[in-house]
C-alpha positions in Angstrom: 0.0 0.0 0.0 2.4 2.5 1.0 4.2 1.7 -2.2 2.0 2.6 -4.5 1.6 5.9 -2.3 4.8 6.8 -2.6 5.3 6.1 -6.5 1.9 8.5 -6.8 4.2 10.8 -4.6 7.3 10.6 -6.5 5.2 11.5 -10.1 3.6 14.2 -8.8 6.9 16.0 -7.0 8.5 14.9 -10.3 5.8 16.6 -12.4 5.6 19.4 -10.2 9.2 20.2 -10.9 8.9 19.7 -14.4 5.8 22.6 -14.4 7.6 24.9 -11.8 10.7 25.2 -14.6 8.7 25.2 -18.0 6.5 28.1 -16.2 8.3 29.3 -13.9 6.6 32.4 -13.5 3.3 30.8 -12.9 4.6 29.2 -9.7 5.7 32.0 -7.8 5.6 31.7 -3.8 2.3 33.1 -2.4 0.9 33.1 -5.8 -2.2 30.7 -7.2 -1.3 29.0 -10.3 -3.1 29.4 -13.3 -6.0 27.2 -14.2 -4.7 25.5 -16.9 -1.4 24.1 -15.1 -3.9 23.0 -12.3 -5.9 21.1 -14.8 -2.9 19.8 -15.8 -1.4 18.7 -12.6 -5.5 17.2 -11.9 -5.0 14.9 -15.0 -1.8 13.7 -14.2 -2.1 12.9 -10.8 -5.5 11.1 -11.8 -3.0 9.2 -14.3 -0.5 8.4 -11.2 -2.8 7.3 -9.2 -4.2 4.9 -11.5 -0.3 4.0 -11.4 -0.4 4.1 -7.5 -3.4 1.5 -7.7 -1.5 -0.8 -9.9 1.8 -1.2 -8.5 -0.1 -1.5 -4.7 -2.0 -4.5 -6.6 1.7 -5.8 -8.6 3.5 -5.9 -5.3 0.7 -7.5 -3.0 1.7 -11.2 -2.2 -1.9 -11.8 -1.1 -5.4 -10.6 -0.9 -4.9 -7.3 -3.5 -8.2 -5.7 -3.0 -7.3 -5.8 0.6 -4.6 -3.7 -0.3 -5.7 -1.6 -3.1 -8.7 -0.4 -0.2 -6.1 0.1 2.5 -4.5 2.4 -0.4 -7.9 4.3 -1.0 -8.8 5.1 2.6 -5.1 6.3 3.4 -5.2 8.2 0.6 -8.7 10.2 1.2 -8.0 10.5 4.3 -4.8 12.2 2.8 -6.9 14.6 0.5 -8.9 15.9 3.1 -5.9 16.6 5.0 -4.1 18.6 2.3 -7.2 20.2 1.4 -7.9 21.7 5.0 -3.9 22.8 5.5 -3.8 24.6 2.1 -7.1 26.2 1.4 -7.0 29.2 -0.5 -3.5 28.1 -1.5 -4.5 26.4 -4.7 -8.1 26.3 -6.3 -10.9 24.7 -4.8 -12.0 22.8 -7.9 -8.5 21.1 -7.6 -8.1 19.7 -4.1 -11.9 18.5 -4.3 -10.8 17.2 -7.8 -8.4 15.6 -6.6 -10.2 13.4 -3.7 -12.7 12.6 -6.1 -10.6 11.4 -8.7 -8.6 9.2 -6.4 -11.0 6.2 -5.6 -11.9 5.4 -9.0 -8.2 5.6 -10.3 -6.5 3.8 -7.8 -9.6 1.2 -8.7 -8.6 0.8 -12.1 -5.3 0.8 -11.4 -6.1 -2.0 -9.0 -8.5 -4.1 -11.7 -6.0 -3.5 -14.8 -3.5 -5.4 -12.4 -5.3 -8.1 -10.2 -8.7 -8.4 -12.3 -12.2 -7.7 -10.9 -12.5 -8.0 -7.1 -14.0 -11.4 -5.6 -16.0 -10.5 -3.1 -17.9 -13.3 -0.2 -21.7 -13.9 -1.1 -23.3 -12.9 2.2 -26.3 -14.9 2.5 -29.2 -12.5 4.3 -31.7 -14.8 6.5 
């Protein structure tokens, strides 16, 4: 789990950089970037985490789904974090962009990888 966390981690810094010195007046200190580099960085790091969701799946010796889930509430709990200690720092759109995005990606990431989930029939008396 935390492996695929970190990997989603590692391409965001890495894409971050990779913005802050093609534009690098657009990512000024105290200053919100422009709405078309946060779209840009929403799509990406929708594209990581599908990444994220795969290599948490790849890596898992047993049970993947238990560890693709694991991967999903650590990383909304995550989101909302970020998104209460930076309001106002980056759009709003983003950050809740963001934690929507990330269940669904880190699902496919998890299905492209270990297939659809099996889950227990649960028989209701």
């Amino acid at each position: 789990m935390l492996a695929g966390w970190g990997c989603v981690g590692v391409l965001v810094i890495l894409t971050d950089g990779l913005l802050h010195m093609l534009y690098p007046g657009d990512y000024a200190v105290g200053k919100m970037p422009p709405d078309r580099l946060a779209a840009v960085s929403l799509v990406s790091s929708t594209l990581y985490s599908v990444v994220g969701g795969w290599v948490t799946a790849r890596i898992a010796r047993a049970k993947p789904w238990h560890h693709i889930l694991g991967l999903i509430v650590w990383g909304e709990l995550m989101g909302v974090a970020s998104l209460i200690a930076t309001w106002g720092q980056i759009q709003p759109w983003y950050q809740i962009g963001l934690i929507v995005a990330w269940t669904p990606a880190v699902v496919a990431g998890g299905w492209i990888r270990a297939g659809k989930p099996a889950f227990r029939r649960v028989d209701v008396i």
